[in-house]
N, C-alpha and C positions, 0 to 999 in steps of 0.2 A: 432359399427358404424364407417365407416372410413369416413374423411376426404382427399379429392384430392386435391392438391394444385400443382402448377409450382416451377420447382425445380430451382435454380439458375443457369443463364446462363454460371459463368465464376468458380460454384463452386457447381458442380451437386449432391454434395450428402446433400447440404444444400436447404433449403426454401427459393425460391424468396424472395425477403426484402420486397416485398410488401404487403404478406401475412403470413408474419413472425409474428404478434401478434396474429392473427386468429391462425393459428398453433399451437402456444404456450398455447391459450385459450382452444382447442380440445383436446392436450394433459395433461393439468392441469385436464379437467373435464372427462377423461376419455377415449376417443378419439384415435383410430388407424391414425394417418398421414402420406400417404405414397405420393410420389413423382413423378408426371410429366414429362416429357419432353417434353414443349408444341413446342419448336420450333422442333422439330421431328415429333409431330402431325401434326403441320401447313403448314410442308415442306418437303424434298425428302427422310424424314427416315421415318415416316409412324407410324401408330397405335402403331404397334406392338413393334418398340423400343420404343415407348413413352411408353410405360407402363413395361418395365423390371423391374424396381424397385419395383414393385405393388405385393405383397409379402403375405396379407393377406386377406382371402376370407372376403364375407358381403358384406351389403349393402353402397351405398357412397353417399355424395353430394361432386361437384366437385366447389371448390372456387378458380377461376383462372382469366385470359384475356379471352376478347372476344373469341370465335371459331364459326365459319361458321356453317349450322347445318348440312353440310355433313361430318367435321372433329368429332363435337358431334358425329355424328352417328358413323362413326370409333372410337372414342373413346368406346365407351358401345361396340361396338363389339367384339376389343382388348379385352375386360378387362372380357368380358364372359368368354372364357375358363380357366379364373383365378378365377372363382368363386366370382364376382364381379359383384354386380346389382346397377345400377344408379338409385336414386332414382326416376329419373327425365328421362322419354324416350325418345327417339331421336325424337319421333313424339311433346310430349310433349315441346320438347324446340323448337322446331322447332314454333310452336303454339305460344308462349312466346318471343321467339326472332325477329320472324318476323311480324311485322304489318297487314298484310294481317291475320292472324291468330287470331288476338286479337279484332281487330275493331268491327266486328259487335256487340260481346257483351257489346262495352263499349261504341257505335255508341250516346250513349245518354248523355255520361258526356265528349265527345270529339270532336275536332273540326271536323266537316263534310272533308270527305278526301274521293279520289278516286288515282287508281293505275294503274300504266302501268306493262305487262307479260315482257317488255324489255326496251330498251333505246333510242329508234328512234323518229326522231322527227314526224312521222306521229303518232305515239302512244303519243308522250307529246302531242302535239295537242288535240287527240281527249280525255284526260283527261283534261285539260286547258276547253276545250269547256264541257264537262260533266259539270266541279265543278262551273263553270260560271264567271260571273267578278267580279271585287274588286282582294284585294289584297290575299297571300297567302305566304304559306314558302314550300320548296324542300325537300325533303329528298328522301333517297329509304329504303328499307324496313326494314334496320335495325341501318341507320344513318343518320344523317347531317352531315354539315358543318361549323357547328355554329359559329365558329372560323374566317368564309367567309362571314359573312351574309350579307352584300349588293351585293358581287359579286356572289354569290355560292347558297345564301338562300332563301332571302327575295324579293317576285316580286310584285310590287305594286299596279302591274292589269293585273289581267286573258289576258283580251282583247288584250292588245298590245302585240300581235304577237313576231314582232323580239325582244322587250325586254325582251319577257318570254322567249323565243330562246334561248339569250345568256346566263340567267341564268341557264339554263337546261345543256346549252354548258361546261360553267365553274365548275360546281356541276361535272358530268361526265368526265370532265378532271382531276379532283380532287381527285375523286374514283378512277379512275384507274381500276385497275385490283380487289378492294379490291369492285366493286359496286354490290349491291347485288340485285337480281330480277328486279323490273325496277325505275323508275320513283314513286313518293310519292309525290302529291298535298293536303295541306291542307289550306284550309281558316284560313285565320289571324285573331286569336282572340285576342283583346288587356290583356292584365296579369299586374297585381299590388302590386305582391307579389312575394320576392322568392320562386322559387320549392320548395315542402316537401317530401324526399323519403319515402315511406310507403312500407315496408316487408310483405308481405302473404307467408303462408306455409301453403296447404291443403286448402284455402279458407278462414283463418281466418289471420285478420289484427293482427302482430306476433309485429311489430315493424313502430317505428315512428320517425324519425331523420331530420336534414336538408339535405339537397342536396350536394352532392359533391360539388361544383364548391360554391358554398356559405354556409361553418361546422359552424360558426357561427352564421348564423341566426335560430333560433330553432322555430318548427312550433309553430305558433298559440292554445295554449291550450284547446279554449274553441271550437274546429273544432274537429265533433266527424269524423275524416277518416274513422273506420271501418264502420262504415254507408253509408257516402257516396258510398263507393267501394261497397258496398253491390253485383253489376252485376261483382267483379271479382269471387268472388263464383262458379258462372256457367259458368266459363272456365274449372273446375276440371284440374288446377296445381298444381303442389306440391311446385314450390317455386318460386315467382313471386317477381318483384318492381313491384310499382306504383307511379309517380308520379303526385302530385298535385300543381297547381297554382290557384288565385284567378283570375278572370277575373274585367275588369271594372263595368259589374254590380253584383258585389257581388257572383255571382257563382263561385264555384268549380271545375275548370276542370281534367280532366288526362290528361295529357300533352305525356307522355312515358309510356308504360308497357314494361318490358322486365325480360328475366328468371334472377333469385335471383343470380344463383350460377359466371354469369359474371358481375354482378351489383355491382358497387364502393362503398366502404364502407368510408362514409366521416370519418376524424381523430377525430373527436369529438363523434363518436358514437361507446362506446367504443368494443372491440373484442371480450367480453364476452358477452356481452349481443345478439350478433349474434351466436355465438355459443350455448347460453342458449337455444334459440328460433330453432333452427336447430336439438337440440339435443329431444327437446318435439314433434315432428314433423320428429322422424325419424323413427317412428314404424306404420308411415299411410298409 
């Protein structure tokens, strides 16, 4: 089984620093790690020198940054005639990465959310008017802004027009070039807990840790997560997150789904134990 990872920017024949203990962890347990060049996938070198260092055939999971799921797809394409199959398909991440992909199976442990095909305000509108009034948060299909959230996120009421406008306005200026599919409304569900990242690989809940943005807080023990998530099952992913928060009345929500292999591994959740889980889950 090989492991993909991003090779360092300023020193390419070494391991990005930031998935330098995962690496370490892959090759202690056995593990082939070969080497990226995600800014050559991302940008004017292309698939194909991203993957020159890619040396040994098998199967992979890829532990890297974000990628788009048209670079995903160049990627697995690159790395076909090198005898290299992703565990994880370009349709697959695609499914996993993009919201539009994930919702309806999880349409029941998530806030009610509708999407726009683009980013025009005659298209935020008739999402605005679809999801109805009260308040909601922005995203597009495979980000926020969270870092912006009164100006970029958070709208307080469907209804008022120009000030869901300007939110819309600011979120899109903000994206850039980087804005993916269209527009993402979701009703505002209040939460009373920090996130818990939950790990699936093949359907079955693999791993249980706090949330990036808070390693620290360690979920709630007596909250059975595999349970809950019971409807990520019937996405048939091979390697998903799940995030979970508690709402005000006591429920459980999913807040994010997105593919495993670009999902933060908070510092407190240590690199073997991702690797352990990656590695039982590499022959399905």
């Amino acid at each position: 089984m090989i492991l993909l990872v991003p090779a360092d920017v300023l020193r390419p024949r070494r391991v990005d620093e930031h998935f330098a203990a995962e690496a370490e962890a892959a090759r202690s347990a056995g593990m082939v790690v070969a080497l990226i060049d995600h800014d050559a996938l991302t940008g004017s070198g292309g698939a194909e020198q991203a993957v020159r260092a890619v040396r040994t055939a098998g199967q992979a999971w890829y532990r890297g940054w974000m990628l788009r799921s048209a670079d995903y797809a160049a990627l697995a394409q690159a790395l076909r005639p090198r005898g290299v199959t992703l565990r994880t398909a370009p349709e697959q991440y695609r499914r996993a990465h993009e919201l539009p992909g994930w919702y309806a199976a999880l349409s029941g442990l998530t806030p009610r959310t509708v999407w726009t095909a683009g980013d025009g305000d005659a298209q935020f509108d008739r999402a605005r008017d679809e999801l109805g009034s009260g308040p909601a948060v922005l995203r597009d299909y495979t980000k926020s802004m969270k870092h912006y959230w009164r100006e970029a996120v958070y709208i307080p009421e469907l209804a008022d027009a120009p000030a869901a406008r300007q939110v819309a306005h600011r979120f899109r200026e903000l994206r850039g070039e980087d804005m993916t599919g269209g527009f993402v409304l979701r009703q505002f569900e209040h939460f009373t807990t920090a996130e818990v990242r939950t790990w699936w690989i093949d359907g079955h809940c693999a791993l249980i840790g706090p949330h990036p943005d808070t390693p620290d807080v360690l979920p709630a023990p007596e909250v059975d997560f595999a349970a809950l998530g019971g409807p990520i099952a019937t996405l048939s992913l091979p390697f998903v997150t799940a995030d979970f928060a508690r709402r005000s009345d006591g429920a459980w929500r999913v807040i994010e789904l997105g593919d495993g292999q670009v999902s933060d591994r908070p510092r407190t959740v240590p690199p073997e134990a991702l690797i352990t889980a990656l590695r039982k889950g590499s022959h399905g």
